[in-house]
ZADREN-169317 format. One record per atom (N, C-alpha, C, O, CB): residue in three letters; atom name; x, y, z. Coordinates in Angstrom, 2 decimals. Last residue first. Glycine has a CB too. Example, Ala and Ser with C-alpha at 12.3 -4.5 7.8 and 13.67 -1.06 7.14 Angstrom:
! ZADREN-169317
{SER N {12.85 -2.25 7.08}}
{SER CA {13.67 -1.06 7.14}}
{SER C {12.90 0.03 7.87}}
{SER O {13.41 1.14 8.04}}
{SER CB {14.08 -0.60 5.72}}
{ALA N {13.19 -5.69 7.80}}
{ALA CA {12.30 -4.50 7.80}}
{ALA C {13.20 -3.30 7.80}}
{ALA O {14.24 -3.32 8.46}}
{ALA CB {11.31 -4.47 9.05}}
//
This chain:
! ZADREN-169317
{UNK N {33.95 -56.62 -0.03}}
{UNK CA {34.41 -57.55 -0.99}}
{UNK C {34.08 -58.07 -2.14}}
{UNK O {34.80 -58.91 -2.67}}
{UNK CB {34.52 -58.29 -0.60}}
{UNK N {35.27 -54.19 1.80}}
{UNK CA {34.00 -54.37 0.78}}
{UNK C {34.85 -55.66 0.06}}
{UNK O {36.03 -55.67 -0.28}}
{UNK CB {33.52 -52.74 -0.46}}
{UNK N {35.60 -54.47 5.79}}
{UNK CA {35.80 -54.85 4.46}}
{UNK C {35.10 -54.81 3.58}}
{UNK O {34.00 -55.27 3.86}}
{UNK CB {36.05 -55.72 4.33}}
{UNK N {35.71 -53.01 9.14}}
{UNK CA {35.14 -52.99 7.91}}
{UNK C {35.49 -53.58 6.59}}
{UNK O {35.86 -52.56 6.00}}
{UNK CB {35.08 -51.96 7.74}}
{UNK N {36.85 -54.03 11.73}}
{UNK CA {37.32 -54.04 10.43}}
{UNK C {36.49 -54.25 9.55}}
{UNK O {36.32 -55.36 9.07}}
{UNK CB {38.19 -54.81 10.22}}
{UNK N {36.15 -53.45 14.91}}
{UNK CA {35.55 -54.08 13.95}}
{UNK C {36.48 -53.11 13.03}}
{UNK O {36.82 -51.95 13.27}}
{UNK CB {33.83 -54.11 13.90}}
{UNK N {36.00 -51.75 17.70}}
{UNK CA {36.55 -53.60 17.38}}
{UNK C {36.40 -53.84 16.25}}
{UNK O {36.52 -55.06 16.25}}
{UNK CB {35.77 -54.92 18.04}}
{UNK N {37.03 -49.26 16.05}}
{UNK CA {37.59 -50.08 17.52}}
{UNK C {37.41 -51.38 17.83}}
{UNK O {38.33 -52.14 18.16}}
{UNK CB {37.04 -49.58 18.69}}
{UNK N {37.45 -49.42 13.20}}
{UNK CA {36.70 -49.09 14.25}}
{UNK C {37.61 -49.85 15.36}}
{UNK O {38.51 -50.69 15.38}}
{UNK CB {35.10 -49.52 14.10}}
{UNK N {37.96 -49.02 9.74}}
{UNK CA {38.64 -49.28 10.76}}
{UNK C {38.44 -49.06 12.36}}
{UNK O {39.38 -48.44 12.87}}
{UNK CB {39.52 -48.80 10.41}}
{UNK N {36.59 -48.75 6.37}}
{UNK CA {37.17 -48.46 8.18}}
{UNK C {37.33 -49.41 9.19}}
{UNK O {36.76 -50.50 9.31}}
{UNK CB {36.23 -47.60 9.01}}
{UNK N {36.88 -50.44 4.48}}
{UNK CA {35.93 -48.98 4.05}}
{UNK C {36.40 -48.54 5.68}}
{UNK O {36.43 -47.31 5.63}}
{UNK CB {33.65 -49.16 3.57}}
{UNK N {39.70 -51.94 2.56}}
{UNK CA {39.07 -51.84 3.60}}
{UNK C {38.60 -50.45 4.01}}
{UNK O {39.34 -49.46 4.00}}
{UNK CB {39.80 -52.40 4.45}}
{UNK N {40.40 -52.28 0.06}}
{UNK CA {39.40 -52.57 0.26}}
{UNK C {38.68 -52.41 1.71}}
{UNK O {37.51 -52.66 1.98}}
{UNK CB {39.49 -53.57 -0.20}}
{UNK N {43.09 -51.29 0.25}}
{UNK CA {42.21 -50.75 -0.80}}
{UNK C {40.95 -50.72 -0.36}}
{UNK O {40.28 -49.68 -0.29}}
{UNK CB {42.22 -51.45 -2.02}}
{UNK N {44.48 -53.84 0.59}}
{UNK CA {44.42 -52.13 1.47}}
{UNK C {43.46 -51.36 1.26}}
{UNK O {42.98 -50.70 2.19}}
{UNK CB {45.51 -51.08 1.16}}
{UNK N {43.08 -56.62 -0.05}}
{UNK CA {43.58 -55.07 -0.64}}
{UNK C {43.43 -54.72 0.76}}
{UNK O {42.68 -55.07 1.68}}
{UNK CB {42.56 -54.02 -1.97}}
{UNK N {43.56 -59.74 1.56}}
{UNK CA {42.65 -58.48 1.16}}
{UNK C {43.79 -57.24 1.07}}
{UNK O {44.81 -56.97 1.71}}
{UNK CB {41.28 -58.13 2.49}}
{UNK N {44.35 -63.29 1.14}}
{UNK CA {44.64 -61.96 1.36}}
{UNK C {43.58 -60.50 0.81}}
{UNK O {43.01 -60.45 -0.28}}
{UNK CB {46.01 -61.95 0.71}}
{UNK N {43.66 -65.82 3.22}}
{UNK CA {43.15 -65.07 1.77}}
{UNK C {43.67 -63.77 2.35}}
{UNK O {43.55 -63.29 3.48}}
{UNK CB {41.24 -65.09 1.25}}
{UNK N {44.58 -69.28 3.63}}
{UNK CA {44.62 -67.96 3.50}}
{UNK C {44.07 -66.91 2.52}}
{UNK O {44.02 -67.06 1.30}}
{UNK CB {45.62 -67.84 3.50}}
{UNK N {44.97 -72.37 2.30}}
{UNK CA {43.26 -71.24 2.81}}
{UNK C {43.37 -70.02 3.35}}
{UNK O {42.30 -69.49 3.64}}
{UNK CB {42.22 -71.83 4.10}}
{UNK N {47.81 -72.27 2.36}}
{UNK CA {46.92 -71.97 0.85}}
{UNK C {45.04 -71.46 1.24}}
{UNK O {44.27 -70.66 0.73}}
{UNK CB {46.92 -73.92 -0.27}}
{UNK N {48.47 -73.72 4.75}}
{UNK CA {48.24 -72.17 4.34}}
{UNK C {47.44 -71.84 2.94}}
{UNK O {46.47 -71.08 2.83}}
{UNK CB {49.73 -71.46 4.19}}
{UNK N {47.58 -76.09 6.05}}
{UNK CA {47.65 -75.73 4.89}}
{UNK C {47.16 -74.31 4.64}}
{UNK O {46.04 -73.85 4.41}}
{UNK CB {47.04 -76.62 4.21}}
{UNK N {47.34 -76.52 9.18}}
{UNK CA {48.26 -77.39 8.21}}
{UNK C {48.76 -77.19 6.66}}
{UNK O {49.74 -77.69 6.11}}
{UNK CB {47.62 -78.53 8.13}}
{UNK N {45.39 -74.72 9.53}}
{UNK CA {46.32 -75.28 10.27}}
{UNK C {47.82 -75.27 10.19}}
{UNK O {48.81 -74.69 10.63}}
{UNK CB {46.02 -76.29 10.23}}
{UNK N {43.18 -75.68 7.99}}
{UNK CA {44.12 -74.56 7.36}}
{UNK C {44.85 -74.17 8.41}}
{UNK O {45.08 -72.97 8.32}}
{UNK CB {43.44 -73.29 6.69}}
{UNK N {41.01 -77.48 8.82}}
{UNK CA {42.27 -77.89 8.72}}
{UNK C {43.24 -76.73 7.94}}
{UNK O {44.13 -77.21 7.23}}
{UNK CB {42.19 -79.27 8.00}}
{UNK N {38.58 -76.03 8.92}}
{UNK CA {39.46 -76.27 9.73}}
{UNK C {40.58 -77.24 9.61}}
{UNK O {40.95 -77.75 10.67}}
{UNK CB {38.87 -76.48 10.59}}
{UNK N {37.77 -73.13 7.21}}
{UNK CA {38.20 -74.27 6.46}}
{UNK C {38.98 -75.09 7.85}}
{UNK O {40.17 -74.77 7.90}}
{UNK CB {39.30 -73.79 4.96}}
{UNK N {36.41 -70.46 7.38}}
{UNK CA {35.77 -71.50 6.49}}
{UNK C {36.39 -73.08 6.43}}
{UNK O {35.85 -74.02 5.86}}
{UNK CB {35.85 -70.90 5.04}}
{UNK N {38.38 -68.73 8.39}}
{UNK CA {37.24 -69.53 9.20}}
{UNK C {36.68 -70.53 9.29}}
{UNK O {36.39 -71.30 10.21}}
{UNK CB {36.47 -69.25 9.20}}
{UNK N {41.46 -67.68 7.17}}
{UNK CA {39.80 -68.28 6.80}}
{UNK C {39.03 -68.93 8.00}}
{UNK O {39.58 -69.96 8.39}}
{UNK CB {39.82 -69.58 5.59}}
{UNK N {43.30 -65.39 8.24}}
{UNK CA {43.02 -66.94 7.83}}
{UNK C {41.90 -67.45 8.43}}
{UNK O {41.49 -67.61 9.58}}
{UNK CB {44.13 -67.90 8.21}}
{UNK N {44.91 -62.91 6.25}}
{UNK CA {43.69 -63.34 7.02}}
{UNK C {43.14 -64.70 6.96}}
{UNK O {42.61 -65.17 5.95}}
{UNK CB {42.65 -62.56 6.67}}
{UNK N {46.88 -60.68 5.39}}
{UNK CA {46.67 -61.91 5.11}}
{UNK C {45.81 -62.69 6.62}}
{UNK O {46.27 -62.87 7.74}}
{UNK CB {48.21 -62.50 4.66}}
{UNK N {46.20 -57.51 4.03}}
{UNK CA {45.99 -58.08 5.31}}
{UNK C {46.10 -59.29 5.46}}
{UNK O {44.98 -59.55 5.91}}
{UNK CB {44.95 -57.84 5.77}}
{UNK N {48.40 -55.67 2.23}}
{UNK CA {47.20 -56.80 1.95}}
{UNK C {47.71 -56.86 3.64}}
{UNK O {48.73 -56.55 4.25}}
{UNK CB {47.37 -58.53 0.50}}
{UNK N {50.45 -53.08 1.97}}
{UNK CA {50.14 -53.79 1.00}}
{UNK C {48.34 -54.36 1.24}}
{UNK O {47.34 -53.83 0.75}}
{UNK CB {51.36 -54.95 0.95}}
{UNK N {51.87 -50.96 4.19}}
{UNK CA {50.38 -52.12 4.18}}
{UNK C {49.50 -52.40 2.58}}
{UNK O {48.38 -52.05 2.22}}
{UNK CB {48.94 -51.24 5.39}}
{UNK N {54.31 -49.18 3.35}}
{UNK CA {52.97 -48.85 3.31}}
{UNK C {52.49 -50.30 3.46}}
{UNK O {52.88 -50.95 2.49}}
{UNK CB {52.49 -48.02 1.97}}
{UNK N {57.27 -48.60 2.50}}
{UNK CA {56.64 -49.11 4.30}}
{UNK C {55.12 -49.14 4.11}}
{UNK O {54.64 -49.12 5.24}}
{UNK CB {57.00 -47.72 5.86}}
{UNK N {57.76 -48.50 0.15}}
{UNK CA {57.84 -47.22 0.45}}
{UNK C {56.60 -47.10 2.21}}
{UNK O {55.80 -46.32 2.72}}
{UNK CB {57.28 -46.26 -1.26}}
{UNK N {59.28 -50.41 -0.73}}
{UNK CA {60.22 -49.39 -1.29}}
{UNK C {58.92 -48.10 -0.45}}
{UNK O {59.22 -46.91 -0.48}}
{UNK CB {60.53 -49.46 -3.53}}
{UNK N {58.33 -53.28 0.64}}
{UNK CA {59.08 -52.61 0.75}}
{UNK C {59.86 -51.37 0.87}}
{UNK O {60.65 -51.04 1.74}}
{UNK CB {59.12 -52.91 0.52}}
{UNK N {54.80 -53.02 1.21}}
{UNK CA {55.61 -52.80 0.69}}
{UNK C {56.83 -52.28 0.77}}
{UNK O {56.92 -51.06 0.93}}
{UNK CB {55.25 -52.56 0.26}}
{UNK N {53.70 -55.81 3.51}}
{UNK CA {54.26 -54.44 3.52}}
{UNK C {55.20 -54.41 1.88}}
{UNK O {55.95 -55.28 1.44}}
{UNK CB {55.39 -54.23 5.16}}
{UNK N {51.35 -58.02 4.60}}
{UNK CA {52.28 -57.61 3.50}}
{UNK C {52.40 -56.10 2.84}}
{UNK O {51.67 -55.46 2.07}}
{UNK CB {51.94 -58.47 2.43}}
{UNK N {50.95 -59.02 7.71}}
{UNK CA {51.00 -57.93 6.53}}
{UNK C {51.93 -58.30 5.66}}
{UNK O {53.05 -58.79 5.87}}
{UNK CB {51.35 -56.49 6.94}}
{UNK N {48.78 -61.63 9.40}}
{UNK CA {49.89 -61.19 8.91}}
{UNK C {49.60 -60.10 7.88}}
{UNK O {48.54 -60.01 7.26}}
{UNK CB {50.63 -62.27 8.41}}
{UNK N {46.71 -62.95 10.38}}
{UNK CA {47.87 -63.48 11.00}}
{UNK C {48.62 -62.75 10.35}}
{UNK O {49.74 -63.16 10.65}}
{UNK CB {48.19 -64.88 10.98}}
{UNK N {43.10 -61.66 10.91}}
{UNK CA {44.44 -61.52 10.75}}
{UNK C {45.68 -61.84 11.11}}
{UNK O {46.10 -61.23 12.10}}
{UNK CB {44.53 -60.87 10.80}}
{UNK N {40.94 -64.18 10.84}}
{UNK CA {41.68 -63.58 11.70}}
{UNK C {43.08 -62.84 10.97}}
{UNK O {44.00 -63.54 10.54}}
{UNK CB {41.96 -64.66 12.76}}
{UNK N {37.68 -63.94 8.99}}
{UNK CA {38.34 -64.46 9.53}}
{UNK C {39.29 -63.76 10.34}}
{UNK O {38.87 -62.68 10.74}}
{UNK CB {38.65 -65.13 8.84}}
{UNK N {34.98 -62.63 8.08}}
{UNK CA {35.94 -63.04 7.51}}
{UNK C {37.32 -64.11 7.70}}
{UNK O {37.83 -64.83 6.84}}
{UNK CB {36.14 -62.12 7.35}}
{UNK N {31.69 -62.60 9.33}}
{UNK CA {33.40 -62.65 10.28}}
{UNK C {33.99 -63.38 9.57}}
{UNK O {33.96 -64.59 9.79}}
{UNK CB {33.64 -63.31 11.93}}
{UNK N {29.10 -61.34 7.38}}
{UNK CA {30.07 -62.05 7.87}}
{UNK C {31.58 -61.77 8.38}}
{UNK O {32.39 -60.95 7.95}}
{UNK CB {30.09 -62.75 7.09}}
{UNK N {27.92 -58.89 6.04}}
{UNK CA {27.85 -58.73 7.18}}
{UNK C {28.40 -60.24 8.11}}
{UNK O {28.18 -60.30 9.32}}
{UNK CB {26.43 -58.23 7.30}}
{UNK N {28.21 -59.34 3.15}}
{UNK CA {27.25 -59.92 3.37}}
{UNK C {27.18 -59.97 5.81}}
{UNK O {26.63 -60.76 6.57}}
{UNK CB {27.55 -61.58 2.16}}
{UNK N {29.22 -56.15 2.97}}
{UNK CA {28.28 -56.67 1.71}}
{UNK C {27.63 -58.32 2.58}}
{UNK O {26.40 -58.37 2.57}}
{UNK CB {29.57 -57.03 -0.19}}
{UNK N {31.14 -55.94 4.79}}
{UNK CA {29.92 -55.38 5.04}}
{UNK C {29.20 -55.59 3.49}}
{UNK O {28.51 -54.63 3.18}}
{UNK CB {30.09 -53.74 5.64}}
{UNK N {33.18 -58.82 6.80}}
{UNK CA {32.58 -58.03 5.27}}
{UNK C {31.31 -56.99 5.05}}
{UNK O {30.26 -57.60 5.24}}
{UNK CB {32.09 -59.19 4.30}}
{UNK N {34.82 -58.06 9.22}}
{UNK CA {33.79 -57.96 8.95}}
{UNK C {33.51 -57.80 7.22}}
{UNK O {33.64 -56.75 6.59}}
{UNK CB {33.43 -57.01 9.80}}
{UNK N {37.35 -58.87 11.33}}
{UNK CA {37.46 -58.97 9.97}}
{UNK C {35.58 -58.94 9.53}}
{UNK O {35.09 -60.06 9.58}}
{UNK CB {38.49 -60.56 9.54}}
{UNK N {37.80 -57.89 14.70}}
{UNK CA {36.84 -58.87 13.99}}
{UNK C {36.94 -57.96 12.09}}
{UNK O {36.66 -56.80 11.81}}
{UNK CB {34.78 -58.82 15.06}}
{UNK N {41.42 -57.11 16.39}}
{UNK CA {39.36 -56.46 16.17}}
{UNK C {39.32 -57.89 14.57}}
{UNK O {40.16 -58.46 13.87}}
{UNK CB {39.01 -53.41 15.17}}
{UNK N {43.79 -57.92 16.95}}
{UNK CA {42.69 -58.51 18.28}}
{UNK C {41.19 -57.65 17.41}}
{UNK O {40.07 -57.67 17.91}}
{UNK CB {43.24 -57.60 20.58}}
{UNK N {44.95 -57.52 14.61}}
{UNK CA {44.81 -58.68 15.06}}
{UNK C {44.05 -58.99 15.93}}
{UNK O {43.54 -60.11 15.96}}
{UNK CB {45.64 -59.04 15.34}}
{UNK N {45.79 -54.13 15.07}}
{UNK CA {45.08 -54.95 14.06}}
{UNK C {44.30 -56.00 14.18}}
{UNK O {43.09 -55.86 13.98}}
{UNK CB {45.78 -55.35 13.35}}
{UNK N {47.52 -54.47 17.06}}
{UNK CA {45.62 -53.91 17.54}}
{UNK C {44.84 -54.04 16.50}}
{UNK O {43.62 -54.10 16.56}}
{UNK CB {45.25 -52.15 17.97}}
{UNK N {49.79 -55.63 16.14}}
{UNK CA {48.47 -56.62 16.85}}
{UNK C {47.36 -55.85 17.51}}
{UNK O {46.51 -56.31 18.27}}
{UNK CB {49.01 -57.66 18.12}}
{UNK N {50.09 -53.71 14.71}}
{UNK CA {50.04 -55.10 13.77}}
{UNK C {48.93 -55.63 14.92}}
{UNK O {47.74 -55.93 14.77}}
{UNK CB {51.83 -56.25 13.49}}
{UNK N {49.28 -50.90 15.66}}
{UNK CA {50.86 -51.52 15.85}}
{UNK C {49.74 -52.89 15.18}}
{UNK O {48.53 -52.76 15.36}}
{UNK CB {51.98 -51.62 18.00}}
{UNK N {49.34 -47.17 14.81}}
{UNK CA {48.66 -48.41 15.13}}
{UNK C {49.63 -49.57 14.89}}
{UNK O {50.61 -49.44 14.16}}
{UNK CB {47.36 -48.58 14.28}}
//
């Protein structure tokens, strides 16, 4: 799976069934290529534009699947 079939499916939380926001980026671990965090920018905030800090990153961990349009998340 390539970064941007990541990027085109919907960030879903399934505890309150909200659109988390968009994935703009990975954080890969170096020493062994694995998908650290999904860095995903917020919905919540329209000027995060201009100010990355409304980014939020999610565990690897945390995500329960991975569907064809939809990204399951527990948060």
């Amino acid at each position: 799976m390539r970064l941007s079939d990541l990027q085109n499916k919907n960030l879903v939380n399934i505890s309150t069934g909200k659109n988390i926001g968009n994935i703009i980026d990975v954080n890969i671990d170096h020493e062994n290529g694995k998908i650290r965090t999904l860095i995903v920018e917020s919905k919540n905030n329209t000027f995060n534009f201009f100010n990355k800090d409304f980014d939020i990153e999610i565990k690897w961990e945390n995500i329960e699947k991975i569907g064809e349009d939809v990204i399951l998340v527990k948060l």
